[in-house]
C-alpha positions in Angstrom: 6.5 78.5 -49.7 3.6 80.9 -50.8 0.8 78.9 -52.3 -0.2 81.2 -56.2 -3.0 83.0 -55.9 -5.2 81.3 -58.2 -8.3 83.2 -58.5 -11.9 82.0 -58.5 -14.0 84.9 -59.6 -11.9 87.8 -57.7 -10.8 85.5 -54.4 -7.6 84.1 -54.6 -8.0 80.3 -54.3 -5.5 80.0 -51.8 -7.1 82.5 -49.4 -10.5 80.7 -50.2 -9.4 77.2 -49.3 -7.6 78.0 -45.6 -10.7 80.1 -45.4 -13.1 76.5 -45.3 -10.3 74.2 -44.4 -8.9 75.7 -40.7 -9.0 74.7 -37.3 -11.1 77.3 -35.7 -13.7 76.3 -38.5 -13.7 72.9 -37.7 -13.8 73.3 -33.8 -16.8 75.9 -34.0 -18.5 73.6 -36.1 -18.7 70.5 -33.5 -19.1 73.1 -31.1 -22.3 74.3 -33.0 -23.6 70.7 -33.5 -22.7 69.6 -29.8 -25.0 72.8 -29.0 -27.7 72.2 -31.1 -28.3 68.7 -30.4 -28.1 69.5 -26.7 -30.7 71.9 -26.7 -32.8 70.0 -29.3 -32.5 66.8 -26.7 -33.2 69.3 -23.6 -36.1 71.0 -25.4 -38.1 68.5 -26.9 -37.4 65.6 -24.7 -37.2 66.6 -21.3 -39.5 70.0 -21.2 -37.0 72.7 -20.5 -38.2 75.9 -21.6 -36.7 79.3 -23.2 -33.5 77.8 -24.1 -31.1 79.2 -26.6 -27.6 78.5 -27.8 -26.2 81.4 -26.4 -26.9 80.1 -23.0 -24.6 77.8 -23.3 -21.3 79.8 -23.0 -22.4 80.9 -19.7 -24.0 78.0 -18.2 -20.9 76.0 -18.7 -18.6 78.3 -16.5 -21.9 78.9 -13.9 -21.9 75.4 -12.9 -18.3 75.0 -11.8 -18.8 78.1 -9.4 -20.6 81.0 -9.4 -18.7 83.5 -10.8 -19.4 87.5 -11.0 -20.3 89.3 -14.0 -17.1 90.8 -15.2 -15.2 87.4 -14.9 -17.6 85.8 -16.9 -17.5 88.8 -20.0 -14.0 88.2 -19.4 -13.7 84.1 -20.2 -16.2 84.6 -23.2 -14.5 87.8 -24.3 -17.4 89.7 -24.4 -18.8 93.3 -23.0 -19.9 93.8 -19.5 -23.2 95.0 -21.4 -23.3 91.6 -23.2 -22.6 89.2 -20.1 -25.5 91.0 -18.3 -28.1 91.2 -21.0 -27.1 87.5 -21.5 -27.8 86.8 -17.9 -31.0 88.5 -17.6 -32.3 86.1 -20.5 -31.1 83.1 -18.4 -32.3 84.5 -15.2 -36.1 85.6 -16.4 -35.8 82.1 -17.8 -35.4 80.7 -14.4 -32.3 78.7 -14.3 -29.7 81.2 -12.7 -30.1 83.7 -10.2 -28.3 86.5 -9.1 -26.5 86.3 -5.1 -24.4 88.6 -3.0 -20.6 88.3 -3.8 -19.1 88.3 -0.3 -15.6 89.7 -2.1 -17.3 92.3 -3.6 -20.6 94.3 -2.1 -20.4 96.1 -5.3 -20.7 93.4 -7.5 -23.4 89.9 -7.5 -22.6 86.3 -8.3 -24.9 84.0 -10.7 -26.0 81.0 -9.0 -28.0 78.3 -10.9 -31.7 77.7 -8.8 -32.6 74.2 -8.5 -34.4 74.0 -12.3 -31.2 75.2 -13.7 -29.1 72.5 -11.5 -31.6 70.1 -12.9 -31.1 71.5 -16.6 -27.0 70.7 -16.0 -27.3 67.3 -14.3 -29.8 66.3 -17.5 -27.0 67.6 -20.0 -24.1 66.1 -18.3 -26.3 63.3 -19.4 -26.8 64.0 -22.9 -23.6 65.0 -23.6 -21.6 61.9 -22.4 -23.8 60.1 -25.0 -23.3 62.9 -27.5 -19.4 62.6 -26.6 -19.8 58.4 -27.2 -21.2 59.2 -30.4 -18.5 61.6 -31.7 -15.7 58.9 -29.7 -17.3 56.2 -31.6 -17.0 58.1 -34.8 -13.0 59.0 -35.0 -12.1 56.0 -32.4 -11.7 56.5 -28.6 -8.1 56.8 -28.2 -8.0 59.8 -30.8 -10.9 61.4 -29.0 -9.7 61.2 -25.7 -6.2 62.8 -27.3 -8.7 65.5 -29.0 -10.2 66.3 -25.6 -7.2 66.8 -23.9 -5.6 69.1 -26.5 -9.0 71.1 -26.2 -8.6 71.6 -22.3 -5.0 72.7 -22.9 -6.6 75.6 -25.2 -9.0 76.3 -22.5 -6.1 76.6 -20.0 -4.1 78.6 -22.3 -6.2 80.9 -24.1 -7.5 82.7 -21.0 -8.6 84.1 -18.8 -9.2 81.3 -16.6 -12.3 80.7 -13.9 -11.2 77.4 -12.4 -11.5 76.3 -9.2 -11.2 72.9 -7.5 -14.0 70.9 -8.0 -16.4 69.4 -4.8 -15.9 66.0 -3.6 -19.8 66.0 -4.7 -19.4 67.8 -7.5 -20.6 65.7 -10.2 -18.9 67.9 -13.4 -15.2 68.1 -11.6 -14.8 66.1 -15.2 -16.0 69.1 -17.4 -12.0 70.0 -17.8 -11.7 67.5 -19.9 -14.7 66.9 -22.1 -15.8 68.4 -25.2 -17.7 70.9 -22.7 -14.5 73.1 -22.8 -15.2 73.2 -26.8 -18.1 75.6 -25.9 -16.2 78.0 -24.0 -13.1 78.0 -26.2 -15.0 78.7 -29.8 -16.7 81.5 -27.5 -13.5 82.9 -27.1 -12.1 82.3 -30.3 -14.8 84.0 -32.3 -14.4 86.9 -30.3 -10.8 87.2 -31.2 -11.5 86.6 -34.6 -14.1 89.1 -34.8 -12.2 91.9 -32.8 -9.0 91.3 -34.9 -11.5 91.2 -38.1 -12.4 94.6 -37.0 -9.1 96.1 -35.9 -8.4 95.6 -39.9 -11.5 98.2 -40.9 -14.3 96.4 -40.9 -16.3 98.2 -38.3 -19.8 97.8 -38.1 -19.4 93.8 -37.6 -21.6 91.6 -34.7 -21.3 88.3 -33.6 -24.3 87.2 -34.9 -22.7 88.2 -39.0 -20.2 85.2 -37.3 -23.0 82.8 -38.3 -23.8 83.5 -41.8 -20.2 84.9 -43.4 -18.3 81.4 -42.7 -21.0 79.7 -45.0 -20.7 81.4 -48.0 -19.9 79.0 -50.9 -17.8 79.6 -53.9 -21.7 79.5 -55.9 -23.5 81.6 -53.3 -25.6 79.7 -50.1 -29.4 80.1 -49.6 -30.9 81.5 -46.5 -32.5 78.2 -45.8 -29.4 76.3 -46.3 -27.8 78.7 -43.4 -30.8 78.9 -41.2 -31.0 75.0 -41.0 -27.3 75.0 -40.8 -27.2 76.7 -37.7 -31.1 75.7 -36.3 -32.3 79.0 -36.4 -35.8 80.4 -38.2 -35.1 81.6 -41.5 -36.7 85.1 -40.6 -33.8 85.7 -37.9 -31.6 84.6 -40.5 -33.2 87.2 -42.8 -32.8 89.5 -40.5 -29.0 89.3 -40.3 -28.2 88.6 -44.0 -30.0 91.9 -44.6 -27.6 93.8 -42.3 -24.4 92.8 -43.8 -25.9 93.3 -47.3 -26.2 97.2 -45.6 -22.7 96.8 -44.6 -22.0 96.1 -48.3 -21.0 92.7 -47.4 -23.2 90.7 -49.5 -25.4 90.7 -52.4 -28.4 88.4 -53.3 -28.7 87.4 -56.9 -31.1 85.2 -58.6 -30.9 81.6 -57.8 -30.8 79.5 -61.3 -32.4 76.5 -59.7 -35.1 78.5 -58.2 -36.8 81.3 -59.9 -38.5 82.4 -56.8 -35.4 81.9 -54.7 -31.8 83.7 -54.1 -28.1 83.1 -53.6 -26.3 85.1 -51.1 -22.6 85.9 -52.6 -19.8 88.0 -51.1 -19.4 91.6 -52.7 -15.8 92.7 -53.4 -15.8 94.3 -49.9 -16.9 90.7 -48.5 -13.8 89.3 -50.3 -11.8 91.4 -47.9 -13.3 90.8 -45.0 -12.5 87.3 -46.2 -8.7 87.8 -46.6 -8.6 90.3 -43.5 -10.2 87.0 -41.4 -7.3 84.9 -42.5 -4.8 86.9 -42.0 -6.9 86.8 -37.8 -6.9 82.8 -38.4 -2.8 82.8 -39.0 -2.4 85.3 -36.1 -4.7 82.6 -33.7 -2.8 79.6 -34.5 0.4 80.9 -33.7 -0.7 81.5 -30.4 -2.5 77.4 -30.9 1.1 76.2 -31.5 2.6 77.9 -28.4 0.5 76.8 -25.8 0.2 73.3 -27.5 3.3 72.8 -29.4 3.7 71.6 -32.9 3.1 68.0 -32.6 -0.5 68.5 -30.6 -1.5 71.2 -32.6 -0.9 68.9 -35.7 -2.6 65.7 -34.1 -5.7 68.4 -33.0 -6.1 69.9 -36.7 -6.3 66.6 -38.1 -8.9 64.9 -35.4 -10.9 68.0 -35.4 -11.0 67.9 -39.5 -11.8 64.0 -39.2 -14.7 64.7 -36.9 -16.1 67.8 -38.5 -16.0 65.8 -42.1 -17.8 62.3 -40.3 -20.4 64.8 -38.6 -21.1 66.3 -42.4 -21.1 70.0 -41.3 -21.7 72.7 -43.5 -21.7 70.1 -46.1 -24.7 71.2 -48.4 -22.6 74.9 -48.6 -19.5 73.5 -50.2 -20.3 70.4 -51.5 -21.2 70.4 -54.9 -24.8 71.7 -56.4 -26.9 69.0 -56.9 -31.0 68.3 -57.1 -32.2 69.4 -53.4 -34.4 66.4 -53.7 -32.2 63.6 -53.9 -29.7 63.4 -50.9 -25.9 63.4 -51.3 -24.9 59.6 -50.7 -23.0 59.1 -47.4 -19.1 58.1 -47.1 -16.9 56.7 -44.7 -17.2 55.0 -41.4 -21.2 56.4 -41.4 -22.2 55.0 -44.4 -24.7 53.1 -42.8 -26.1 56.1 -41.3 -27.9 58.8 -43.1 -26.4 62.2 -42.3 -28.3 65.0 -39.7 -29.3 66.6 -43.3 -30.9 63.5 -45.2 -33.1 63.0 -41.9 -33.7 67.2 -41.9 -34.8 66.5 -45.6 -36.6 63.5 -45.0 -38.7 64.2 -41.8 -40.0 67.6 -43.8 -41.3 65.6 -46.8 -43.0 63.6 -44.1 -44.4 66.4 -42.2 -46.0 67.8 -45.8 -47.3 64.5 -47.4 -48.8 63.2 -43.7 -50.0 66.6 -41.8 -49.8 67.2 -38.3 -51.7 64.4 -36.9 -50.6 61.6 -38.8 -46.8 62.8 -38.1 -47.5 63.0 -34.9 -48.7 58.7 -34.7 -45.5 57.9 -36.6 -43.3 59.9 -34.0 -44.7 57.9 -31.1 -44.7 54.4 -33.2 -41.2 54.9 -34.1 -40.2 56.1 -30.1 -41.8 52.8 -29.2 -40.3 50.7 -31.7 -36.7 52.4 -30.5 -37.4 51.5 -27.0 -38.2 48.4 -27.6 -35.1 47.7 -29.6 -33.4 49.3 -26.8 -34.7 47.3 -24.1 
């Protein structure tokens, strides 16, 4: 049965809520976080340099075997163009390199060099832990059942670059670990985007993929989205103003912050809203075919428990509330303050101590953590 289009402003509230509350949401959410906590980890702990999100997508299919170009624009449903701009980044980074492909003269493979095999073998590292985390967050069982459901997707959505692991081959596990998450919310924003577009909305990019999902019912602020998604509020700028050309959005003034802005979706946003459901519908029909209805059901509701224990995207559609005292935290983390509260926290820190003094506390607390540790 049809749910009533009860409006909120001019968006039906039905459109509005499968809009926040859908699978592909929730799935490129922990994707986002397993990303950002990776490269934060890789970054700032172990000295890699030059990193950035997007790498991820392709590193994850580079390490099984080294594929050629136009496979891998293929798996992440991208252009040619975009798979070997992407590749130059990584390469003048120095963690792949670029090899004869003895099938095809015409064509070259990407081969990691032996910094970007050591970048791998340190994130297969940090993301079991990140994957005990999330396991010890929804229960083991459930996560090793959300896991599997995700390397079915993998399998199903297509196109495929498997191959036989190594008997040396230290990821032949990465088929069935949240690893697989990367690669299939790679591919399902793509679909989403290029049905989006089949429906008239033309000038879209990716990149308008990370700011047009968090767009609460009372407007988001650019530094709400920026921290959201660990990028600098001036790229974030950047973008925001380019779908306010498109006609997209609109800022108005923010009635908490007389020097600050909301970002809110125009009328022509509130399409783009309803055209990107009507997309999500499409996409899970194809979900419950290569999954069936049973798995699909047991994947929607394990991916909506983790996303809700992880907090994502909370601050956007939570309710308003003073920016200075933290939401209180629910559940089976209520003992743990949320990625946001410690955001919040360590920035208050950073202003009241200055540089220096921060930088003492960092290394006392790393030593007190070890110690507890050992």
């Amino acid at each position: 049965m049809a749910l009533p289009a009860t409006r909120i402003g001019s968006e039906p509230m039905a459109v509005q809520a499968r809009y926040r509350d859908n699978l592909a949401r929730h799935l490129i959410g922990i994707s986002r976080d397993l990303q950002s906590r990776l490269l934060e980890s890789l970054s700032q702990d172990r000295g890699f340099e030059g990193l950035r999100l997007s790498f991820g997508p392709l590193l994850a299919l580079v390490w099984r075997r080294g594929p050629p170009l136009g496979e891998i624009a293929g798996a992440l449903g991208i252009s040619g163009q975009a798979a070997s701009q992407l590749a130059n980044l990584i390469e003048n980074a120095g963690y792949v390199e670029r090899v004869p492909n003895p099938a095809d003269r015409r064509s070259k493979r990407l081969e990691l060099t032996p910094r970007g095999k050591q970048l791998v073998a340190d994130s297969i590292r940090i993301l079991d832990a990140i994957e005990r985390e999330y396991a010890g967050l929804i229960g083991a069982a459930r996560y090793r059942r959300f896991t599997r459901a995700v390397g079915g997707l993998h399998r199903g959505l297509g196109p495929d670059l498997e191959s036989p692991p190594s008997p040396v081959d230290p990821f032949g596990r990465a088929d069935r670990s949240a690893v697989v998450l990367v690669l299939i919310t790679e591919r399902i924003q793509s679909r989403l985007m290029q049905a989006t577009m089949a429906r008239g909305h033309d000038g879209l990019k990716m990149s308008h993929g990370r700011v047009l999902p968090l767009i609460g019912p009372e407007g988001s602020r650019i530094r709400e989205i920026a921290r959201i998604q660990r990028v600098s509020r001036q790229a974030m700028s950047a973008t925001t103003r380019d779908l306010q050309s498109l006609g997209y959005l609109i800022r108005e003034p923010d009635p908490t912050d007389g020097r600050g802005a909301l970002l809110k979706l125009t009328p022509r946003g509130i399409a783009l809203i309803e055209d990107a459901v009507t997309a999500l519908d499409d996409l899970e029909s194809d979900l419950l075919r290569i999954l069936g209805r049973a798995r699909l059901a047991d994947l929607q509701k394990t991916a909506r428990q983790l996303y809700s224990a992880l907090h994502l995207e909370a601050e956007i559609f939570g309710s308003r509330r003073d920016p200075e005292k933290p939401a209180p935290v629910e559940g089976p983390i209520a003992l743990r303050r949320n990625g946001r509260e410690l955001e919040e926290l360590a920035e208050r820190l950073c202003r009241s101590l200055g540089h220096e003094d921060t930088t003492r506390l960092a290394a006392l607390l790393d030593r007190r953590t070890r110690r507890t540790e050992d």
